[in-house]
C-alpha positions in Angstrom: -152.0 62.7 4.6 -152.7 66.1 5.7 -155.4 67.5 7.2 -156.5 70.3 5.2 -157.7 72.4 8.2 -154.2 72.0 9.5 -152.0 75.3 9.7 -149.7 75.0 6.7 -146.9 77.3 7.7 -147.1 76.2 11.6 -143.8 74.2 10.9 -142.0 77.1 9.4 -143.0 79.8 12.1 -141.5 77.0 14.7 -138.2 76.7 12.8 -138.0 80.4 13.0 -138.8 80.8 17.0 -136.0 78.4 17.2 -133.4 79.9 14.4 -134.0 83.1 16.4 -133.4 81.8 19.6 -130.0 80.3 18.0 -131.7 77.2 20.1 -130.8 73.7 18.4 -132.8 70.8 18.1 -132.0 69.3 21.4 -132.3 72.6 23.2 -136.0 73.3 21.7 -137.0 70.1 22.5 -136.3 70.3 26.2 -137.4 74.2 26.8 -141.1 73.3 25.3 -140.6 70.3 27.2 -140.2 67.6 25.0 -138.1 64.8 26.8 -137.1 61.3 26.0 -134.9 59.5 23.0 -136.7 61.0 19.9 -137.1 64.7 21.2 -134.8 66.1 18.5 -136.8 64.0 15.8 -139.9 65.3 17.2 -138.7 68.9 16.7 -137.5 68.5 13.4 -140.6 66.4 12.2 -143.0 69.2 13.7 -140.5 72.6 11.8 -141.1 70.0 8.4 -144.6 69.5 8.9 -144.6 65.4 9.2 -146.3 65.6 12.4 -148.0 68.3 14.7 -147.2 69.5 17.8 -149.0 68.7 20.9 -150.9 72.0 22.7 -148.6 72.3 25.0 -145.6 71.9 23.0 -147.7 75.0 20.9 -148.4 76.7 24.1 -144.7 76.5 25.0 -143.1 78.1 21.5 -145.6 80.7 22.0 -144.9 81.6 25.8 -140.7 81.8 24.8 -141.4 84.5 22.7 -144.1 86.3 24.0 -147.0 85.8 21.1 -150.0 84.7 21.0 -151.1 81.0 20.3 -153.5 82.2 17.6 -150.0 84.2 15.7 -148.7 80.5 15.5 -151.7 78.8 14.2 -153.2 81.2 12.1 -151.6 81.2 8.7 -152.7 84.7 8.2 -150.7 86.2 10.7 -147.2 86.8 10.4 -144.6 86.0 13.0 -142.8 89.1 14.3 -139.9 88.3 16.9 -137.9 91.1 18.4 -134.2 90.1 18.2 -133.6 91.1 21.8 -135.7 87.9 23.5 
């Protein structure tokens, strides 16, 4: 069950960092640093919303864009990525 205090669009503004990166599963897993077997199952169960990522898996997304941790965890806030990064 999810936790109501969780961000509900965290998983969507992850599958966009990546989409816009042109990153796939397996490459986003291993440049937030996710390593081992299931790394592309972690990806995709953290872009769907089945789990949540770790802080710094969260810190990671946020430092290969250049935004703030608060712009992914803050449903209010909408992602803005320049296509150039």
């Amino acid at each position: 069950m999810r936790n109501k205090r969780s961000p509900r669009k965290l998983g969507k503004k992850l599958e966009y960092i990546r989409r816009n990166l042109g990153y796939s599963l397996d490459e986003m897993a291993l440049a937030v640093g996710q390593t081992g077997v299931s790394k592309r199952a972690r990806v995709y169960e953290w872009e769907n919303g089945i789990r949540q990522p770790g802080l710094l898996q969260i810190l990671a997304y946020a430092k290969l864009v250049d935004i703030s941790t608060d712009t992914l965890l803050d449903d209010s806030v909408k992602i803005n990525i320049e296509k150039d990064k």
